[in-house]
Structure formats: structure tokens, C-alpha cells
Legacy VTK file of the C-alpha trace (Angstrom):
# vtk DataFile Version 3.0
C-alpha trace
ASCII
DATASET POLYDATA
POINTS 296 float
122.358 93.242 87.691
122.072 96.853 89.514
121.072 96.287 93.221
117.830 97.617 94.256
118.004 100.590 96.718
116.090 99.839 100.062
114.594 101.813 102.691
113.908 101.301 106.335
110.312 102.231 106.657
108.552 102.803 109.818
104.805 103.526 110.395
104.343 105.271 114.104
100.715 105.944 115.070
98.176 105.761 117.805
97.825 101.532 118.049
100.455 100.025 116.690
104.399 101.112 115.165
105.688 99.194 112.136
108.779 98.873 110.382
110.194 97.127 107.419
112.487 96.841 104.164
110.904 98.630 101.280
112.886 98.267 97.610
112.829 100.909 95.445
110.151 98.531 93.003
107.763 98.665 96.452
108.785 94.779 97.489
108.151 95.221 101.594
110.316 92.369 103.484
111.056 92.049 107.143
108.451 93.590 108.481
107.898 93.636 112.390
104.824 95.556 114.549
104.181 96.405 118.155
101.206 97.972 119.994
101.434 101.480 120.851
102.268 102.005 124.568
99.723 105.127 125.552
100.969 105.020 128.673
104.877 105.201 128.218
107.046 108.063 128.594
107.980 109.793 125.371
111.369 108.577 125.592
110.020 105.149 126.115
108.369 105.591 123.434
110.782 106.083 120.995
113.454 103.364 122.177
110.294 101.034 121.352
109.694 102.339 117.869
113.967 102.390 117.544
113.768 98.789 118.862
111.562 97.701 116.449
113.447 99.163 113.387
116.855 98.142 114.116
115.270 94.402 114.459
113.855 94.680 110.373
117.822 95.948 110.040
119.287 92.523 110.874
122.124 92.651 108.605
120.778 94.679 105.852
123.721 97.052 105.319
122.936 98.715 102.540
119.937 100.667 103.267
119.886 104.038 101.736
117.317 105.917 103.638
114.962 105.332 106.754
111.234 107.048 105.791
108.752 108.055 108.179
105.061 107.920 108.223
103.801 109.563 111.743
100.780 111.177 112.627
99.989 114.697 113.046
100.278 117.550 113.461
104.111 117.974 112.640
106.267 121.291 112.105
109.347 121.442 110.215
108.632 118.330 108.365
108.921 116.200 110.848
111.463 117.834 113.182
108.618 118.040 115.326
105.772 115.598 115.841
102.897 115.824 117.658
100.346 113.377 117.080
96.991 113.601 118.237
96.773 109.810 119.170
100.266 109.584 120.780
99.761 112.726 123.807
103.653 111.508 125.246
105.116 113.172 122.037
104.276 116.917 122.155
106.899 118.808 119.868
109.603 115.568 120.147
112.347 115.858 117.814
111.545 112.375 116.179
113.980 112.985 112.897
116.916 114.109 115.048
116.726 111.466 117.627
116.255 108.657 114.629
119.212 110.433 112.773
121.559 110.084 115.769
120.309 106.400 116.697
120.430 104.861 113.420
123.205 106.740 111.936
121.288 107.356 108.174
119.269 110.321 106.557
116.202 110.309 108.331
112.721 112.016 105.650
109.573 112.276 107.704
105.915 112.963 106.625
102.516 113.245 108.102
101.462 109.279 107.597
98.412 109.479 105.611
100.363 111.813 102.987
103.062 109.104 103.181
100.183 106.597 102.106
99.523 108.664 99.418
102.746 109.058 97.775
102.725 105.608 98.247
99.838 104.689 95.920
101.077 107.842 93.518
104.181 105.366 93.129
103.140 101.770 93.222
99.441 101.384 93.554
96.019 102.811 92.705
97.548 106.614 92.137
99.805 105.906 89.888
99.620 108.711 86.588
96.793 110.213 88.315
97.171 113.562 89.233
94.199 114.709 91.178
93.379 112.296 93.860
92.734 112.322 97.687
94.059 109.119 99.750
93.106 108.978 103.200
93.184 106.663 106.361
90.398 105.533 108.535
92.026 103.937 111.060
92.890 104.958 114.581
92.823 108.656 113.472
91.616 109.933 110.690
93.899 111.303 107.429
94.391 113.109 104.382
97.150 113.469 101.569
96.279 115.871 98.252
97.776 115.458 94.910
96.909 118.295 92.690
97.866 118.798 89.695
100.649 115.832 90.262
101.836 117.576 93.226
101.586 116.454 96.737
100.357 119.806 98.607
102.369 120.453 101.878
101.047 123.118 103.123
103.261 125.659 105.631
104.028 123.118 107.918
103.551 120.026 105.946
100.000 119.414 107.356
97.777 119.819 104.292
95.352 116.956 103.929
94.203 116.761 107.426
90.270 115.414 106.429
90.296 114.376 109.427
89.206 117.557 110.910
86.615 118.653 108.177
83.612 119.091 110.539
80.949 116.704 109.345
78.561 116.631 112.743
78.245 120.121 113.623
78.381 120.441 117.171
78.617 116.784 117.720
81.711 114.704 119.166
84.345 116.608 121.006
87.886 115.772 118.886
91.267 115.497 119.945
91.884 118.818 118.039
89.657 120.779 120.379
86.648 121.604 118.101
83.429 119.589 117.894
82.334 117.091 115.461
84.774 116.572 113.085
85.352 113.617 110.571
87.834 112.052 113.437
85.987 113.074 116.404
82.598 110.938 114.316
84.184 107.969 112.228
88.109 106.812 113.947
88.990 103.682 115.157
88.649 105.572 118.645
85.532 107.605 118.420
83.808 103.937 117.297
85.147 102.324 120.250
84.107 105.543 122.310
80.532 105.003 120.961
79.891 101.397 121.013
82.177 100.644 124.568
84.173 98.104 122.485
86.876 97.788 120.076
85.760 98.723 116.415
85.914 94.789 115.115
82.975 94.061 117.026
80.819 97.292 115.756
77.184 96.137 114.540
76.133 97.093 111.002
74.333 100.455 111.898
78.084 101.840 113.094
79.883 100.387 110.074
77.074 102.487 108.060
77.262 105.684 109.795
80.865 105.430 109.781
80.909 105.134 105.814
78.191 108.233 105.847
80.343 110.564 107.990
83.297 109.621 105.465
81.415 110.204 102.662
80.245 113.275 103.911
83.358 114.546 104.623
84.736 113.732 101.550
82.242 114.940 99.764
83.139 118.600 100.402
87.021 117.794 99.676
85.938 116.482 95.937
83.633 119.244 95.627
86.725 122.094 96.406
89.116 120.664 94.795
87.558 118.777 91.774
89.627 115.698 92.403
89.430 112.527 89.714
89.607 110.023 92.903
89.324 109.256 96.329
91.220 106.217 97.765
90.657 105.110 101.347
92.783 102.823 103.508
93.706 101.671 107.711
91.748 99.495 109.809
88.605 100.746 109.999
87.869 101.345 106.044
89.506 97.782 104.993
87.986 96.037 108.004
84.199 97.368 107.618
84.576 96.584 103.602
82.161 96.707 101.148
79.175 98.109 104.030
81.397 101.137 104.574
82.347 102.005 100.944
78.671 101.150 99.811
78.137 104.113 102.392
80.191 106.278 101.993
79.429 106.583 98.333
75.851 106.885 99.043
76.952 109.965 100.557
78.775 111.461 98.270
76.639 110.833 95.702
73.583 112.971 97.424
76.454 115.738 97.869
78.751 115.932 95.081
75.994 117.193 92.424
78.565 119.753 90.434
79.343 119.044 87.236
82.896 118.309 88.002
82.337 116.399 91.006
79.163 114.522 90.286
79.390 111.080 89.929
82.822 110.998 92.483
83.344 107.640 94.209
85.602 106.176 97.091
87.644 103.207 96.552
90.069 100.932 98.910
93.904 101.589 97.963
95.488 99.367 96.134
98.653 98.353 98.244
96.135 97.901 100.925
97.388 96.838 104.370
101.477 97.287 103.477
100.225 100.691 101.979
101.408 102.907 105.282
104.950 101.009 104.564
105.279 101.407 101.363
104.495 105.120 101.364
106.535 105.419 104.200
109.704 104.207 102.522
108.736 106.585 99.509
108.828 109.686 101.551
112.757 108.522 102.474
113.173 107.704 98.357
111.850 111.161 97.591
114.022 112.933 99.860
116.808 111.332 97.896
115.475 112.609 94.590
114.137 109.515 93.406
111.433 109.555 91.247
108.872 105.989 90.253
110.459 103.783 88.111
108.563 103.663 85.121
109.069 99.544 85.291
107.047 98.851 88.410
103.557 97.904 87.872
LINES 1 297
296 0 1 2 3 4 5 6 7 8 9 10 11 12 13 14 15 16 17 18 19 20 21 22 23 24 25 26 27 28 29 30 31 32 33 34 35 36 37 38 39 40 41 42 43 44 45 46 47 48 49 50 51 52 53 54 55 56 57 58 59 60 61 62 63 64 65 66 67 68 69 70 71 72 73 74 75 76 77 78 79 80 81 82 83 84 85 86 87 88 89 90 91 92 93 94 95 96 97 98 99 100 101 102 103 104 105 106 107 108 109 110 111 112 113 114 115 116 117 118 119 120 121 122 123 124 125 126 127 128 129 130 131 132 133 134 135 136 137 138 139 140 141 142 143 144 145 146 147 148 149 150 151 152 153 154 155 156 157 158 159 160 161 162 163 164 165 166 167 168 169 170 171 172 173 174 175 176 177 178 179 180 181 182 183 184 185 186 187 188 189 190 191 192 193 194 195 196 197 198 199 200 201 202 203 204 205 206 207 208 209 210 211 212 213 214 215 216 217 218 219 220 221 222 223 224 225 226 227 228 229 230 231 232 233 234 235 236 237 238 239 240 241 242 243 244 245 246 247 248 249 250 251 252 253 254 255 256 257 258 259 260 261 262 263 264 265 266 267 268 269 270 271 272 273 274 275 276 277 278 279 280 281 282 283 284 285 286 287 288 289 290 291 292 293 294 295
């Protein structure tokens, strides 16, 4: 029997960094998480994400490729991250330092678009070939498929939802401007609001996080006459059914074209091993791979 190719996968962003094994059918084993240190030096940093990899490794010699989900912005495809969430990594080289640590082809992406290459593989996405999949989470995030293509953009930073304003003039964001989509509905702006982490928000936040969502959304569907909208990371999955319920109230008072009326959010599919899983398929589709048309 043919041996399964396997990826390291690591998820880096603003509360926690993730690694595991991913096959090439989407089985994730091994997998290991830490908190994000905000307060550690970037080279601190990145010996704790490199620590937590090479302990999924254990004596896994056969991995093909190590993939990268990491929030944004990026340049060169990942040559150069600088996530929002994480302000110790401004422009740091995360693929070359990963390269020369681990010794293996290093493929980095922006980690919501990872997520959605994920679910275009294994999970909710799959031979669909307009759909937005996002993350709620810490940040806020966006990948595109059109027409069956993941959009890029010039930097690799299409997708970014995230900053869609939604509250005009409202919360300042990370990003600089006011009132956008992150700035109103992250894992961070709820804590901001409410003085306390997002798992103890009351029912009105849960709601108005689902509206600014939907609303945000809303315009996304309504450019780019998408089929679906799938929606993953702490803060969608942990509020449930009183965000979606929401959200799609939302839309459904702003999506009123022909092609977009009627547009609903769901939750992915691969839900919470969804960042890992679309990690490892940004390192599989830097090899060429393509899904296997076996995997269900």
C-alpha cells in the first residue's frame, strides 16, 4: 500500500500557535498548542512556535512539506509576516528562518486563506467554486475562491474581510482606520468592549457580533456573487447558533440582488482542526498536489 504523504502544519496567530501531522487524505495527528506570548521578543517568538513543531515531529521522518497558516498582512508570500495581532513580528522572515531550522520546503499563506483551501479540499468547499471562508476568532479573516481559484491578490492578501468597514466611524482597528469588521466583532474588540474574555460575553454581544459579520459579509456576497459563505475560529464556533442566527438576519435585510438574495453563513465543516488542515494544504499545494478525488 502507497504511504500517505504528510505535512507539518502550523497555525501562528494572535492567542495561541499550533502544529501537527496532516496526511494528504486530511487525517490531523500529533497535534500540540501554546498561548501566544504578546510580550516576547520576535525571536522569542519564533523559537516558541519552532519548539512546538519539532515536538509534533517526534520521529516522523518522512514529512514532505511544513505549511503555514499566519496572520496578516504578509509580502512575498510569506517571506514577510506581519500580523496585526502579533506587533513583535514586523516584516520577520518567518519562511526563511523555518526553512533553515527545520531543514524542509517551507509554503506560507495568510491563515484564513489557508482555512479556506482547507475546506476547498476536505470539508464544506469541496467542488464549490465560489465561496468565501472566513475566521472570527482573535482577528478577523477572509479567503476568496472564484471561479475555483483562490484569489491572491499582489501580495497574497486578498480576502482580508476583516477590514471591510461595517461601523463607520466606530472602533479604532489595528489597521489604522475606524470601524472595521475586526475593529467591531474579534475575539479582541469583544473583550475590549465587555472588559472580559469573549467566553463570558452576554447574549446582546454574541448578537451584535453575528450582525456586524453579517453585515460585512453581506457586501462581499453582494460584489462578488458568491454561492457560500463558511465561517470558522473561536468566536463564530463558540457563540453558535445565536451568532449565525444573526448574522444571517443580516444578510438577509442586505443581500436583496437577484444573485445574492437568499445568501446564508454556515460553520465550516472541518471545524476546530480546520486552521490545520488548511495549513498543511497550503505546503501540499506548493508541491503540486491537487485533492484526491477519494477523500470524503
Amino acid at each position: 500500500m502507497k504511504r500517505q504523504k504528510v505535512a507539518l502544519a502550523i497555525d501562528i496567530g494572535g492567542t495561541k500557535i499550533a502544529a501537527a501531522l496532516v496526511s494528504e487524505t486530511g487525517t490531523v495527528s500529533a497535534r500540540r498548542q501554546i498561548p501566544t506570548n504578546q510580550t516576547a521578543s520576535a525571536d522569542v517568538l519564533f523559537q516558541s512556535a519552532l519548539e512546538v513543531a519539532r515536538s509534533v515531529i517526534g520521529s516522523e521522518s518522512g514529512i514532505e512539506v511544513c505549511g503555514v497558516g499566519c496572520g496578516g498582512p504578509m509580502s512575498q508570500r510569506g517571506s514577510l509576516v506581519s500580523p496585526l495581532n502579533i506587533p513583535a513580528w514586523r516584516d520577520f522572515p518567518l519562511r526563511a528562518a523555518l526553512e533553515e531550522s527545520l531543514q524542509v520546503s517551507v509554503a506560507i499563506d495568510n491563515d484564513a486563506k489557508a482555512l479556506a483551501l482547507g475546506e476547498a479540499w476536505f470539508g464544506a468547499g469541496r467542488g464549490v467554486s465560489n465561496f468565501m471562508a472566513m475566521v472570527v476568532s482573535t482577528g478577523v479573516g477572509g479567503g476568496l475562491f472564484v471561479d475555483g481559484e483562490l484569489l491572491d491578490g499582489d501580495d497574497g492578501n486578498a480576502g482580508h474581510v476583516g477590514h471591510v468597514v461595517v461601523e463607520p466611524g466606530g472602533a479604532k482597528c489595528g489597521c489604522g482606520a475606524r470601524g472595521c469588521l475586526e475593529a467591531e466583532a474579534s475575539g479582541l474588540a469583544i473583550e475590549r468592549r465587555i472588559g472580559k474574555a469573549p467566553d463570558n460575553a452576554e447574549l446582546a454581544e454574541k448578537i451584535r457580533a453575528g450582525t456586524m459579520v453579517g453585515r460585512g459579509v453581506a457586501s462581499v456576497v453582494n460584489l462578488l456573487d458568491l454561492e457560500r459563505v463558511l465561517v470558522g475560529g473561536s468566536v463564530a464556533l463558540g457563540f453558535g447558533k445565536v451568532f449565525l442566527d444573526a448574522a444571517n438576519l443580516e444578510m438577509s435585510g442586505l443581500c436583496r440582488l437577484k444573485h445574492s438574495k437568499g445568501s446564508q453563513i454556515s460553520t465550516v465543516a472541518l471545524g476546530g482542526e480546520a486552521p490545520l488542515v488548511g495549513a498543511a494544504v497550503v505546503g501540499f499545494k506548493s508541491l503540486g498536489m491537487a485533492p484526491r478525488s477519494d477523500c470524503t
